[in-house]
ZANUDREN-453841 format. One record per residue (C-alpha): residue number from 1; residue in three letters; x, z, y. Coordinates in steps of 0.001 Angstrom, whole numbers, plus 500000, padded with zeros to 6 digits. Each point is the difference from the previous one (the first is absolute). Last residue first. Layout:
<filos>
<filo><seq>NUM</seq><type>ALA</type><u>X</u><w>Z</w><v>Y</v></filo>
...
</filos>
This chain:
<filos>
<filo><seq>279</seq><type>UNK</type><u>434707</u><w>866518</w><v>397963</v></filo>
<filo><seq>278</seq><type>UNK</type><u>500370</u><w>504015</w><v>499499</v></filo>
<filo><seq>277</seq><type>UNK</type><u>500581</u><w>501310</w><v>503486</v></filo>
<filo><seq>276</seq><type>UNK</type><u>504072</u><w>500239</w><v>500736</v></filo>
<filo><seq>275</seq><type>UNK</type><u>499795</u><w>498038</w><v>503306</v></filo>
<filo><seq>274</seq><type>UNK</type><u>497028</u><w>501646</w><v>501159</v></filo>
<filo><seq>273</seq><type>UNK</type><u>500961</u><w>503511</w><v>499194</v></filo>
<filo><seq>272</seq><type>UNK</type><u>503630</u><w>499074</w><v>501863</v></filo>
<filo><seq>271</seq><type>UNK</type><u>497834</u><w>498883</w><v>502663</v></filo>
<filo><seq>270</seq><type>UNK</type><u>497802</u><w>502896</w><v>500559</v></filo>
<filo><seq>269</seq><type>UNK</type><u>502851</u><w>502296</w><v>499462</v></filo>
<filo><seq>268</seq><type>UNK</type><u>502511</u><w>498404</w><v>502469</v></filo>
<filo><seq>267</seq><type>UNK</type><u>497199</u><w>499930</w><v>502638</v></filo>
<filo><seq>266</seq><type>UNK</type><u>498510</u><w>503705</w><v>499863</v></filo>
<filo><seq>265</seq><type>UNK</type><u>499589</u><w>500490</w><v>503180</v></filo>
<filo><seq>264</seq><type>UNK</type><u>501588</u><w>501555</w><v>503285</v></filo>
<filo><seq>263</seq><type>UNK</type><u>503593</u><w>499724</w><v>498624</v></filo>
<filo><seq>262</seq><type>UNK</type><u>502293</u><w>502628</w><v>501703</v></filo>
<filo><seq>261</seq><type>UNK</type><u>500613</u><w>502608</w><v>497597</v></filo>
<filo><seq>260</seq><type>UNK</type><u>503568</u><w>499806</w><v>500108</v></filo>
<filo><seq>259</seq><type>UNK</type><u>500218</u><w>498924</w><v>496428</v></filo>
<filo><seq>258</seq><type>UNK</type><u>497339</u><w>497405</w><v>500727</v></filo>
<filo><seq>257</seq><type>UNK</type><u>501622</u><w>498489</w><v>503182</v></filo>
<filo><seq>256</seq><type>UNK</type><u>503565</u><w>500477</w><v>497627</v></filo>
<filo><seq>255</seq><type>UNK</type><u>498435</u><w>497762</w><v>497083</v></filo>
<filo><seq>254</seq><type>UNK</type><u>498302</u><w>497872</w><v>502295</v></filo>
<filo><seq>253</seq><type>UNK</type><u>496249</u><w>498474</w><v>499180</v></filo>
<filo><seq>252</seq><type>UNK</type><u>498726</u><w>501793</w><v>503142</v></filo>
<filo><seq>251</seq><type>UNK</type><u>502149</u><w>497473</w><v>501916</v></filo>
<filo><seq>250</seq><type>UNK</type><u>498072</u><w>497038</w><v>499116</v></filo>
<filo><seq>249</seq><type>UNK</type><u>496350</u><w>501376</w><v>501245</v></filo>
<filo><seq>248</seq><type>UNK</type><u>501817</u><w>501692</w><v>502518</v></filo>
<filo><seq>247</seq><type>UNK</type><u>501400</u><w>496586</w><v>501885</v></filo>
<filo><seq>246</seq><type>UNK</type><u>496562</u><w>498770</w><v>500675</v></filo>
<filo><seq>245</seq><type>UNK</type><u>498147</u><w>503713</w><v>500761</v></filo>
<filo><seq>244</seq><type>UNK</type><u>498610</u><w>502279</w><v>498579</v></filo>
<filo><seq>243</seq><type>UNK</type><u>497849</u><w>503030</w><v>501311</v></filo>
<filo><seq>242</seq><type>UNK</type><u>497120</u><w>499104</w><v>497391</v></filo>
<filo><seq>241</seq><type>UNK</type><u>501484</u><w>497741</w><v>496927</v></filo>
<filo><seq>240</seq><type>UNK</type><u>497840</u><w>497174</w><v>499125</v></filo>
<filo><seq>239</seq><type>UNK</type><u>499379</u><w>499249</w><v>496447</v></filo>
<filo><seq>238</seq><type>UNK</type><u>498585</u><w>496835</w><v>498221</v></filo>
<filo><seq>237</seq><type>UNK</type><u>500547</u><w>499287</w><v>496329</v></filo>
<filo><seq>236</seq><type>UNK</type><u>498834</u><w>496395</w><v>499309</v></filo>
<filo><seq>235</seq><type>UNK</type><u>498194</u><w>498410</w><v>496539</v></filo>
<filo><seq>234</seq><type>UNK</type><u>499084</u><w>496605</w><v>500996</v></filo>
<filo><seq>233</seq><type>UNK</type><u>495849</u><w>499267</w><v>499641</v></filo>
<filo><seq>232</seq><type>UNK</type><u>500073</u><w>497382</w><v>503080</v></filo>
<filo><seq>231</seq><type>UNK</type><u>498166</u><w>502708</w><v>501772</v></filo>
<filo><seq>230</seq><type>UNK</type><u>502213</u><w>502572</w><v>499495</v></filo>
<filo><seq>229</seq><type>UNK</type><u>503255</u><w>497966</w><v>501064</v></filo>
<filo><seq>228</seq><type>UNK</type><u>497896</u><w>498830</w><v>502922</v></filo>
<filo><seq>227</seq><type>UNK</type><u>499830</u><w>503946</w><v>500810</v></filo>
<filo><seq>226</seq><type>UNK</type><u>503204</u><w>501139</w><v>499280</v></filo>
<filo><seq>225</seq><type>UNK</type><u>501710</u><w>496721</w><v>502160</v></filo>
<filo><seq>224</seq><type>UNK</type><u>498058</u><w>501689</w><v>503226</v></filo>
<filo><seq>223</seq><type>UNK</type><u>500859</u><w>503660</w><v>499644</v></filo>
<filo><seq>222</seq><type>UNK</type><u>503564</u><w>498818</w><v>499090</v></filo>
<filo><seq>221</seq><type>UNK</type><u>500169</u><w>497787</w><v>503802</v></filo>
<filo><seq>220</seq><type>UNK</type><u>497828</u><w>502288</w><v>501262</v></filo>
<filo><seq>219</seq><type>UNK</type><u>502496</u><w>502779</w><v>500000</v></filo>
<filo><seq>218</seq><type>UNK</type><u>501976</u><w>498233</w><v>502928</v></filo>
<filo><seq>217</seq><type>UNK</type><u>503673</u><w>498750</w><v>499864</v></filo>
<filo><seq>216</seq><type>UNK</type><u>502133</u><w>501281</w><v>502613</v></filo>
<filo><seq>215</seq><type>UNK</type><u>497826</u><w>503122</w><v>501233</v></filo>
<filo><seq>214</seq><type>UNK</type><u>499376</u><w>501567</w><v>496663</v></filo>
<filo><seq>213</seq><type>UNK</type><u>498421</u><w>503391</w><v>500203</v></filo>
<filo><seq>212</seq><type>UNK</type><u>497701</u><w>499381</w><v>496819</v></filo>
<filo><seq>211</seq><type>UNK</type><u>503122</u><w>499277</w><v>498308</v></filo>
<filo><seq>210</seq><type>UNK</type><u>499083</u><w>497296</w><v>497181</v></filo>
<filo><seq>209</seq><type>UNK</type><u>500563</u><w>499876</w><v>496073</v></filo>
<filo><seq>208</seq><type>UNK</type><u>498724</u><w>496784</w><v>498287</v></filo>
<filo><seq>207</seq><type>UNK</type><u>500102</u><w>500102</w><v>495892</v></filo>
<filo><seq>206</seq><type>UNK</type><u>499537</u><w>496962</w><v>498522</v></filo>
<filo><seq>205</seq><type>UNK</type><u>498746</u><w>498993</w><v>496514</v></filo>
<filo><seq>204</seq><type>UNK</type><u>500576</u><w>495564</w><v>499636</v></filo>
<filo><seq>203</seq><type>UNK</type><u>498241</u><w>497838</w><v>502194</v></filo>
<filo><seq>202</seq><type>UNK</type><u>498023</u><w>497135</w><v>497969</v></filo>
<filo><seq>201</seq><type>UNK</type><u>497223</u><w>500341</w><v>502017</v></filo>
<filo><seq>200</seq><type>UNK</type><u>501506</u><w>500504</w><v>503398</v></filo>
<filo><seq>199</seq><type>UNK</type><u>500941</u><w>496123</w><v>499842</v></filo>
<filo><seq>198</seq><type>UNK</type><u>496273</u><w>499276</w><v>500944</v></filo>
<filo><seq>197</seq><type>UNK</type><u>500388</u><w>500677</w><v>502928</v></filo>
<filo><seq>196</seq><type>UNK</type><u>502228</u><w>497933</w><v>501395</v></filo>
<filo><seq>195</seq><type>UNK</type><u>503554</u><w>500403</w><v>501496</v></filo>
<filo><seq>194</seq><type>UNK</type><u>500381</u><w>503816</w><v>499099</v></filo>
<filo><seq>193</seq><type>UNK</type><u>503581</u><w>501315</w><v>502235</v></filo>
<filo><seq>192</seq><type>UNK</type><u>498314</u><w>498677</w><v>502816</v></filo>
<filo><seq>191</seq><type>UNK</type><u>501542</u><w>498879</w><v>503225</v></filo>
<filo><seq>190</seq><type>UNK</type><u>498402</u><w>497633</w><v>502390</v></filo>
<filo><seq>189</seq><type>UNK</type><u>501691</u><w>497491</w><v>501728</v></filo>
<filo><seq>188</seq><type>UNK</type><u>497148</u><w>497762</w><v>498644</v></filo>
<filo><seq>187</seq><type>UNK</type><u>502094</u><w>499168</w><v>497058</v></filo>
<filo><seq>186</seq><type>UNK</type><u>503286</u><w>501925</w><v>499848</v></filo>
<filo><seq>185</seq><type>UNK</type><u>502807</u><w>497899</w><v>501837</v></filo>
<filo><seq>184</seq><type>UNK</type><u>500978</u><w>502160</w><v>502906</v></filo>
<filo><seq>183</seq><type>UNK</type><u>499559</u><w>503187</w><v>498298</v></filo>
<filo><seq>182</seq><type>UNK</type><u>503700</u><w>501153</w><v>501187</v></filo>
<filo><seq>181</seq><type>UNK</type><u>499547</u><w>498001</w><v>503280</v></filo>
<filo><seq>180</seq><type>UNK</type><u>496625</u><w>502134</w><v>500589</v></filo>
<filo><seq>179</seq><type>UNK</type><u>501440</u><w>503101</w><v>498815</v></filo>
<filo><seq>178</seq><type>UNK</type><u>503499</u><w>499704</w><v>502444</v></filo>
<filo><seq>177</seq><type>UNK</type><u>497888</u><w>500497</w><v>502099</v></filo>
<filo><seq>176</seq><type>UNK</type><u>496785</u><w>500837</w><v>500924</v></filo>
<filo><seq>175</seq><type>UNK</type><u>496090</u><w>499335</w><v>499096</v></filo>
<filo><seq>174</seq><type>UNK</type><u>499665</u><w>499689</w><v>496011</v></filo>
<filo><seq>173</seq><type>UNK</type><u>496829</u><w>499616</w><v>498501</v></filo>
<filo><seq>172</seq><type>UNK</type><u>499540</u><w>502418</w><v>497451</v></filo>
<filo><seq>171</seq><type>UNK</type><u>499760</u><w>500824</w><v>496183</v></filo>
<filo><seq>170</seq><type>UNK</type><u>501459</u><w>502225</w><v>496747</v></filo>
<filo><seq>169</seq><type>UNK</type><u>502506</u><w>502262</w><v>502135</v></filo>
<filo><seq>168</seq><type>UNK</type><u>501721</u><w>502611</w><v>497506</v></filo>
<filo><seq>167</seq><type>UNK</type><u>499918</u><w>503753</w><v>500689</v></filo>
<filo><seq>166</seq><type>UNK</type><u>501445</u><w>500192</w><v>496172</v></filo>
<filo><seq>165</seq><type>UNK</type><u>498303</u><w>497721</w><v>497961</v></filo>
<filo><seq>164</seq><type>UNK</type><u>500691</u><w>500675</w><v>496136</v></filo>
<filo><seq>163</seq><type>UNK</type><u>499473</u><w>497268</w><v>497341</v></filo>
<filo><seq>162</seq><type>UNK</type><u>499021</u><w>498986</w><v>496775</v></filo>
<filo><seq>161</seq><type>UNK</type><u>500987</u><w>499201</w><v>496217</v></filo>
<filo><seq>160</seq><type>UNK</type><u>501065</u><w>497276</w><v>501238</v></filo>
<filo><seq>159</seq><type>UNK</type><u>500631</u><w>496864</w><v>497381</v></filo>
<filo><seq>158</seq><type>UNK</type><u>496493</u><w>498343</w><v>500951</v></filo>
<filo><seq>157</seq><type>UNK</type><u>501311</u><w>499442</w><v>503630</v></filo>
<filo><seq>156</seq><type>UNK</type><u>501732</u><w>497195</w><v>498172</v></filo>
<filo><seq>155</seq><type>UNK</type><u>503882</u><w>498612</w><v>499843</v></filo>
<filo><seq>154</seq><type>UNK</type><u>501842</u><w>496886</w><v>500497</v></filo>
<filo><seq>153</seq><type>UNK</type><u>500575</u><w>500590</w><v>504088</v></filo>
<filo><seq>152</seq><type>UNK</type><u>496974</u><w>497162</w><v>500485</v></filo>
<filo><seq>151</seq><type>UNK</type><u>498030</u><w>502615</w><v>498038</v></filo>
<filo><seq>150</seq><type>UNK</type><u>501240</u><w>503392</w><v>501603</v></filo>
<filo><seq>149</seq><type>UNK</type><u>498564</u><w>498415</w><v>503367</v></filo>
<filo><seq>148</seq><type>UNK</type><u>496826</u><w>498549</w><v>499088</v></filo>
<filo><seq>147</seq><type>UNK</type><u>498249</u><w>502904</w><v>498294</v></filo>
<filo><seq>146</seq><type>UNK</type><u>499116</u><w>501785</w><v>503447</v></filo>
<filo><seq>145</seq><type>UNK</type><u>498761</u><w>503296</w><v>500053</v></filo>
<filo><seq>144</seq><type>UNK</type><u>502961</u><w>502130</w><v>498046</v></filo>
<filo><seq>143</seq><type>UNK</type><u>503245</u><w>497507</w><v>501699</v></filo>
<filo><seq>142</seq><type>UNK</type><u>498366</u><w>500364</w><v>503221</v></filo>
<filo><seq>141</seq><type>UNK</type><u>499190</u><w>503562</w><v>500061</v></filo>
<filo><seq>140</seq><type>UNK</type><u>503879</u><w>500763</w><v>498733</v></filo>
<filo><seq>139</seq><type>UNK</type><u>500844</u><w>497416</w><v>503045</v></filo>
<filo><seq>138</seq><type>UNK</type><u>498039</u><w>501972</w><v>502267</v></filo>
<filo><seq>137</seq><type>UNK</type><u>501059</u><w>503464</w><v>498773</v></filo>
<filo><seq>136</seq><type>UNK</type><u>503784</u><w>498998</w><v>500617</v></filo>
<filo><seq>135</seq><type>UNK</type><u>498936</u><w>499331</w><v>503639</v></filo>
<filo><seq>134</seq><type>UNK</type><u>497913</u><w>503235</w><v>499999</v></filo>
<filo><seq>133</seq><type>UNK</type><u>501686</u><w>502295</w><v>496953</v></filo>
<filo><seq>132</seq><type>UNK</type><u>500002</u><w>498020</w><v>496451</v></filo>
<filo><seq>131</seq><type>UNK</type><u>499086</u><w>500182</w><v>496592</v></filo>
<filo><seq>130</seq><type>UNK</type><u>500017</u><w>497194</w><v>496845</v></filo>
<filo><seq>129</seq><type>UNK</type><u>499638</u><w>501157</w><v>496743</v></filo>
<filo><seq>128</seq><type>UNK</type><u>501500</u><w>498788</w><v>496769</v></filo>
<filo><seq>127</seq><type>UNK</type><u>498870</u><w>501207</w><v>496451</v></filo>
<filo><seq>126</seq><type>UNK</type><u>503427</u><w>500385</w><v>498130</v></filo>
<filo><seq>125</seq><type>UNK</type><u>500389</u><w>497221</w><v>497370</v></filo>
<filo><seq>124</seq><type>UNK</type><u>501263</u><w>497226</w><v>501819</v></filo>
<filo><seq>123</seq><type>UNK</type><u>503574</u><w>501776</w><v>501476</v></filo>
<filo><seq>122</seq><type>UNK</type><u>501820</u><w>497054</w><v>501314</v></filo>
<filo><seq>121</seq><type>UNK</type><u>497246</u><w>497124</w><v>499853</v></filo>
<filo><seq>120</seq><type>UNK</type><u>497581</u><w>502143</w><v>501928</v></filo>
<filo><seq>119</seq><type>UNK</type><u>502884</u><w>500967</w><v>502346</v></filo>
<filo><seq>118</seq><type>UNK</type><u>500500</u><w>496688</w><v>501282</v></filo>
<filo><seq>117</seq><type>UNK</type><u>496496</u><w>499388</w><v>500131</v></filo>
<filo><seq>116</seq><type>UNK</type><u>499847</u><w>503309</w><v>502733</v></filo>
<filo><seq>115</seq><type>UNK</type><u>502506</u><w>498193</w><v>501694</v></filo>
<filo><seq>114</seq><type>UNK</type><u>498788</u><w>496407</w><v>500016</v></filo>
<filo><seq>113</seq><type>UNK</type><u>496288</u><w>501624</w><v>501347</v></filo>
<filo><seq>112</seq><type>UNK</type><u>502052</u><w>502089</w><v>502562</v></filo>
<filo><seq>111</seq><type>UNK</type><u>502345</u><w>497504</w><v>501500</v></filo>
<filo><seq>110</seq><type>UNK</type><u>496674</u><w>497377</w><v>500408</v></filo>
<filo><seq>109</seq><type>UNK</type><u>498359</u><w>503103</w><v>501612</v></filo>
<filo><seq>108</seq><type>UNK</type><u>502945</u><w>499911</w><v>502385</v></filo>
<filo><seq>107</seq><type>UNK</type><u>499812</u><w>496599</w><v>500489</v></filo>
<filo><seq>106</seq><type>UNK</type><u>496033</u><w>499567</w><v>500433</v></filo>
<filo><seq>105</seq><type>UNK</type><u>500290</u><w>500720</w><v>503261</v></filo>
<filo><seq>104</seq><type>UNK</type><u>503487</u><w>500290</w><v>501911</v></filo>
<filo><seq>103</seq><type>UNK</type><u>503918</u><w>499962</w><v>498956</v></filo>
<filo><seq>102</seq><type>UNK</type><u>503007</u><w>499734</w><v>501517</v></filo>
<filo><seq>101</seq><type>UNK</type><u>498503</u><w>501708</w><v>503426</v></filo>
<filo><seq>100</seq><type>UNK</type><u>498714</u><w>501925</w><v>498684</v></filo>
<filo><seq>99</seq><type>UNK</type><u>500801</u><w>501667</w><v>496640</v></filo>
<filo><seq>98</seq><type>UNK</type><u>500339</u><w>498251</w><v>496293</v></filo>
<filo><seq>97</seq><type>UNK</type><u>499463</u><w>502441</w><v>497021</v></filo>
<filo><seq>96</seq><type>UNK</type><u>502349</u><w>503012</w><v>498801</v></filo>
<filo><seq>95</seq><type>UNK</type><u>498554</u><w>501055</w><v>496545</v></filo>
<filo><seq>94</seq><type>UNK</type><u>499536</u><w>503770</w><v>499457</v></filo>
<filo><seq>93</seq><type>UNK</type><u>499708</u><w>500535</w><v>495805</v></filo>
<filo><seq>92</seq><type>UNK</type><u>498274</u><w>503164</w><v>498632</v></filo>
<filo><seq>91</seq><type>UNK</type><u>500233</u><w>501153</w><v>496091</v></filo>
<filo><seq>90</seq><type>UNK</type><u>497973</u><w>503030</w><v>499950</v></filo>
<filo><seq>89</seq><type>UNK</type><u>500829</u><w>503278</w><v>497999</v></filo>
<filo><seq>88</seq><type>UNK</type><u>499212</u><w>502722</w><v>502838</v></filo>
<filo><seq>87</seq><type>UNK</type><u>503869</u><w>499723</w><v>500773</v></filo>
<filo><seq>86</seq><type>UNK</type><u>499291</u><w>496442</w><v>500177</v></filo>
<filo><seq>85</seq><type>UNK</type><u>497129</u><w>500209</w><v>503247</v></filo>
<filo><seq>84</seq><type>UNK</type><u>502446</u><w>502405</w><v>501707</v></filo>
<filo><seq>83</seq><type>UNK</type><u>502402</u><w>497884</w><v>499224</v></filo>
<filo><seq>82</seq><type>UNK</type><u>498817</u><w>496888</w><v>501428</v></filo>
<filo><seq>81</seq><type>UNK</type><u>498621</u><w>501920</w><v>503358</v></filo>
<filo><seq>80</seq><type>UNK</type><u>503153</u><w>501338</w><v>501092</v></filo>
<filo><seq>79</seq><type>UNK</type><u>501546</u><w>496267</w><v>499369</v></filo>
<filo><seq>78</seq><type>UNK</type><u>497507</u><w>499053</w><v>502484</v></filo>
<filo><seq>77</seq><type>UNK</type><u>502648</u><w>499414</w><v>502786</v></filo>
<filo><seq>76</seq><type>UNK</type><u>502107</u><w>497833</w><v>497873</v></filo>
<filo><seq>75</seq><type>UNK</type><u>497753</u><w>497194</w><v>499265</v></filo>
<filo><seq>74</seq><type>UNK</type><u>499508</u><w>498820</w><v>503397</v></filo>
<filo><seq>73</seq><type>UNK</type><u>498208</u><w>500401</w><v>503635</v></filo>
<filo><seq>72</seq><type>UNK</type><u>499607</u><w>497920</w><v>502903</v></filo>
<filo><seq>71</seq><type>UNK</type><u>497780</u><w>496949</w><v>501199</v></filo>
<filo><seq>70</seq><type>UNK</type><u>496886</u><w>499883</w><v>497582</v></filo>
<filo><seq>69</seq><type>UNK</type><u>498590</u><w>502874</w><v>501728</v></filo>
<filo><seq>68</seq><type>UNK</type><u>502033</u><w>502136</w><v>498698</v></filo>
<filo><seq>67</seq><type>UNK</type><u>498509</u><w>501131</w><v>496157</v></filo>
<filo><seq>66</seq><type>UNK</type><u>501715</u><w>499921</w><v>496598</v></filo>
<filo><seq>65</seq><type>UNK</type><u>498764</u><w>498171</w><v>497343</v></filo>
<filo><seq>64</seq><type>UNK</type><u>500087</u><w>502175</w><v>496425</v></filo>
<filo><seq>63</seq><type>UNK</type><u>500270</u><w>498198</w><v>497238</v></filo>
<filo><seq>62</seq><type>UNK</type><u>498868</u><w>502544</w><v>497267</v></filo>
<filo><seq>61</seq><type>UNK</type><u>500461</u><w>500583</w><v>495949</v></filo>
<filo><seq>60</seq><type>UNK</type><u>497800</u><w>501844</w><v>498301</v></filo>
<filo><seq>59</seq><type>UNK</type><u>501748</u><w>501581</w><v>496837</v></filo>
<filo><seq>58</seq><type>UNK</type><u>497664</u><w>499411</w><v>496745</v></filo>
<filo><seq>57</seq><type>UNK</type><u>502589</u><w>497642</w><v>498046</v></filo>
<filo><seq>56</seq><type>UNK</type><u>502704</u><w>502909</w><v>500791</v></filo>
<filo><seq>55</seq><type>UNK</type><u>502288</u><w>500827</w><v>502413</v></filo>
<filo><seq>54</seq><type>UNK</type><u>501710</u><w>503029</w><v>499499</v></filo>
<filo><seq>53</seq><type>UNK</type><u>502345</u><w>501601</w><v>502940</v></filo>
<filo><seq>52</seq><type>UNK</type><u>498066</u><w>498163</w><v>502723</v></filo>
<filo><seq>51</seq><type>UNK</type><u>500779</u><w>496566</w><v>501543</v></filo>
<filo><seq>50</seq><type>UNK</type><u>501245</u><w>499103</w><v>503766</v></filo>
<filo><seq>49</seq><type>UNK</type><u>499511</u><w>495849</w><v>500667</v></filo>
<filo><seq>48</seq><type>UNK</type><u>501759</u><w>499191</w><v>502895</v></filo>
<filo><seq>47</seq><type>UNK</type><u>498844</u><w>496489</w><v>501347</v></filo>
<filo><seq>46</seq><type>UNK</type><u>501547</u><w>497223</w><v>501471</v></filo>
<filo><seq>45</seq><type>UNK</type><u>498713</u><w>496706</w><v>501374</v></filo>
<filo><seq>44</seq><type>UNK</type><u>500451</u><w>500568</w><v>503068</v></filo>
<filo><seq>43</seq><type>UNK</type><u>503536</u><w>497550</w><v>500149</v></filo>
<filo><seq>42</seq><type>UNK</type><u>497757</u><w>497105</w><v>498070</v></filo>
<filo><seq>41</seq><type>UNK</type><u>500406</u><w>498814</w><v>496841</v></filo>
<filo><seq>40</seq><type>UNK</type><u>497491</u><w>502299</w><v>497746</v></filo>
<filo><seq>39</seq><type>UNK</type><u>499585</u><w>503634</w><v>498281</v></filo>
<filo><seq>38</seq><type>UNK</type><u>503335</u><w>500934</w><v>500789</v></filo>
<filo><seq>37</seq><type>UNK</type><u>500788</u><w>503317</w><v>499187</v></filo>
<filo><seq>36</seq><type>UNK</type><u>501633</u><w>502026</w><v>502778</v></filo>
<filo><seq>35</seq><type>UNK</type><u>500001</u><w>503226</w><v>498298</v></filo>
<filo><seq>34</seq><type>UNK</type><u>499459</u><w>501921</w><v>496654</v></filo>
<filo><seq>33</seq><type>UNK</type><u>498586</u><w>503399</w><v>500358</v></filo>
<filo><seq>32</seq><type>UNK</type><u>500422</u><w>502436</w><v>497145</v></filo>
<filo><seq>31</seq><type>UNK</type><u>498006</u><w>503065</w><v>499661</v></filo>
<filo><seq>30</seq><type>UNK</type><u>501378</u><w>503190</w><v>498818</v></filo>
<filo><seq>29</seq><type>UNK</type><u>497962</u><w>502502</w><v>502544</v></filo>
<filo><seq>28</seq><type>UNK</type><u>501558</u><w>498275</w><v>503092</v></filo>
<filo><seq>27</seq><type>UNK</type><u>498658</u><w>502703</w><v>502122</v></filo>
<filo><seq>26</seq><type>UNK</type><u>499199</u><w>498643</w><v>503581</v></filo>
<filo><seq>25</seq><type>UNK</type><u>502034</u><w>501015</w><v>502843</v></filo>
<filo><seq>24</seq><type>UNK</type><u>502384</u><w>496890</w><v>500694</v></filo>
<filo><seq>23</seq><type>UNK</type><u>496586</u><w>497962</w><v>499652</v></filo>
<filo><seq>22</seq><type>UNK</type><u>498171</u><w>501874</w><v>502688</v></filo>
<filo><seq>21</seq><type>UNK</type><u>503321</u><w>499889</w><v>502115</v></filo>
<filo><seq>20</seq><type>UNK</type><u>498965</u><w>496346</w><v>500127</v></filo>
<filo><seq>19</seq><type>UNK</type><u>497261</u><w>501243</w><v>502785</v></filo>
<filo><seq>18</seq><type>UNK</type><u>496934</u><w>497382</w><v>499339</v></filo>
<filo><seq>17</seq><type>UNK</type><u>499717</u><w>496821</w><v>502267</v></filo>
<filo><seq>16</seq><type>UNK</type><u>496141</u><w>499575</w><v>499751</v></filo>
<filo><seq>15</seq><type>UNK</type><u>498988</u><w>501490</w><v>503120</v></filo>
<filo><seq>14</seq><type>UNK</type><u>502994</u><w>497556</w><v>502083</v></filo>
<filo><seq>13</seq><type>UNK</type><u>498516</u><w>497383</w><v>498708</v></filo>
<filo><seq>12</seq><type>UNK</type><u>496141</u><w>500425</w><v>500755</v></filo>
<filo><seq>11</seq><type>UNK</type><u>500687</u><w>501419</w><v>503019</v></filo>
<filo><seq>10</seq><type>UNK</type><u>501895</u><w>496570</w><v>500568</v></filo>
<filo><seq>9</seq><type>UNK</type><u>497490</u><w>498189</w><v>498900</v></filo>
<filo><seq>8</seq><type>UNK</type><u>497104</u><w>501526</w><v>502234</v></filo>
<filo><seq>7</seq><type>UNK</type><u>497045</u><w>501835</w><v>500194</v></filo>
<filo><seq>6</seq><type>UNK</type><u>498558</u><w>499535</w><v>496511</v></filo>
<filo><seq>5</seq><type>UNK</type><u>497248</u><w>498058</w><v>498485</v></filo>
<filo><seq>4</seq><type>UNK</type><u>498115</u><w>500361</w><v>503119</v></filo>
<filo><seq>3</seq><type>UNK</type><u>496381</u><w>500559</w><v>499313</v></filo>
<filo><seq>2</seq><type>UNK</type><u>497234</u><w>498358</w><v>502947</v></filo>
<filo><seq>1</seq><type>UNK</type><u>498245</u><w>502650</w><v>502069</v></filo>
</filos>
């Protein structure tokens, strides 16, 4: 039986549109969140950038690309995850990026390589990492396997540090709409966050964290991009998380799911360990 990437686009969207009451509930803990920063011309081209109470030459700083299925979602409805990241002493930015139907392959990755150059120039002493939950997880992937895009936006995959997939897709032939028109003009029509080989080479550290219960964006898309990491001599972190599934492996990381008791693995301290790992 052939693997579906997912079941749909709009499960995909409508799984990655996180409760905003998230945000209203999550301790502050003296961070300070600047918004609406524009990291380019365009009406997207925003980001909130949310910074811990020190930040030091050794504070990793993250863009984190939301997910939605590259038709919904925004900067504001992760500001639950920024702070829970900075309250741990992590400087995390959330760039908006170009939806369908305005925008469609590579433009969104194109919004994510400018912003995460952007932010290189801003703050160029913190060791940057890129991260991302299933849409936002393909561009991170993109942007960490694939050296083209940060260069033609005036940067280099050599300035990350690394990079955290969160449920992300990495490759698939897409077989409904709106995915086909949104991948319209990727070679082939086939979609692949790594666009040869070779590229995986020079892929920085990356940690890839999958539900094993994930019905929107399959475990074989980590379980896959672990092993060619491993045999192009990458270092990669793989874990998949029994009984979780696509939305869970972003939720667990929650200040009030963890409070409550509710996270079903340890996401928000594998990543935080990952982030804060001596480079």
């Amino acid at each position: 039986m052939a693997r579906r990437a997912w079941l749909g686009l709009p499960l995909l969207a409508a799984a990655c549109s996180p409760a905003r009451i998230a945000g209203a509930l999550t301790p502050r803990g003296g961070t300070t969140t600047r918004e609406g920063l524009a990291y380019g011309p365009l009406p997207r081209h925003r980001l909130d950038l949310v910074l811990p109470a020190t930040v030091t030459a050794r504070t990793p700083l993250v863009a984190f690309f939301h997910g939605g299925g590259w038709t919904s979602g925004g900067r504001g409805d992760y500001a639950f995850l920024a702070r829970t990241l900075a309250t741990a002493g992590i400087a995390v930015a959330v760039p908006d990026y170009r939806l369908f139907p305005e925008g469609r392959w590579p433009d969104f990755v194109e919004d994510g390589a400018r912003a995460v150059a952007w932010l290189r120039a801003e703050m160029p002493a913190q060791p940057l990492f890129v991260m991302g939950h299933s849409a936002g997880g393909f561009i991170a992937a993109a942007l960490a396997l694939d050296p083209r895009w940060l260069s033609a936006a005036g940067s280099s995959r050599a300035a990350l540090a690394g990079g955290v997939l969160l449920a992300a897709p990495i490759a698939w032939q897409p077989d409904e709409e709106p995915t086909i028109s949104i991948f319209a003009n990727a070679p082939g029509g086939r979609i692949a966050a790594v666009a040869r080989a070779e590229d995986l080479a020079g892929a920085p550290p990356l940690l890839l964290l999958h539900g094993a219960d994930d019905r929107v964006v399959g475990p074989f898309h980590s379980l896959d991009l672990a092993r060619d990491l491993r045999a192009a001599g990458r270092p990669v972190t793989l874990q998949v998380y029994p009984g979780v599934e696509h939305v869970g492996v972003l939720s667990a990381m929650a200040a009030p799911v963890r409070a409550l008791g509710l996270a079903h693995a340890p996401v928000f301290e594998t990543v935080v360990g990952f982030l804060q790992a001596p480079g």
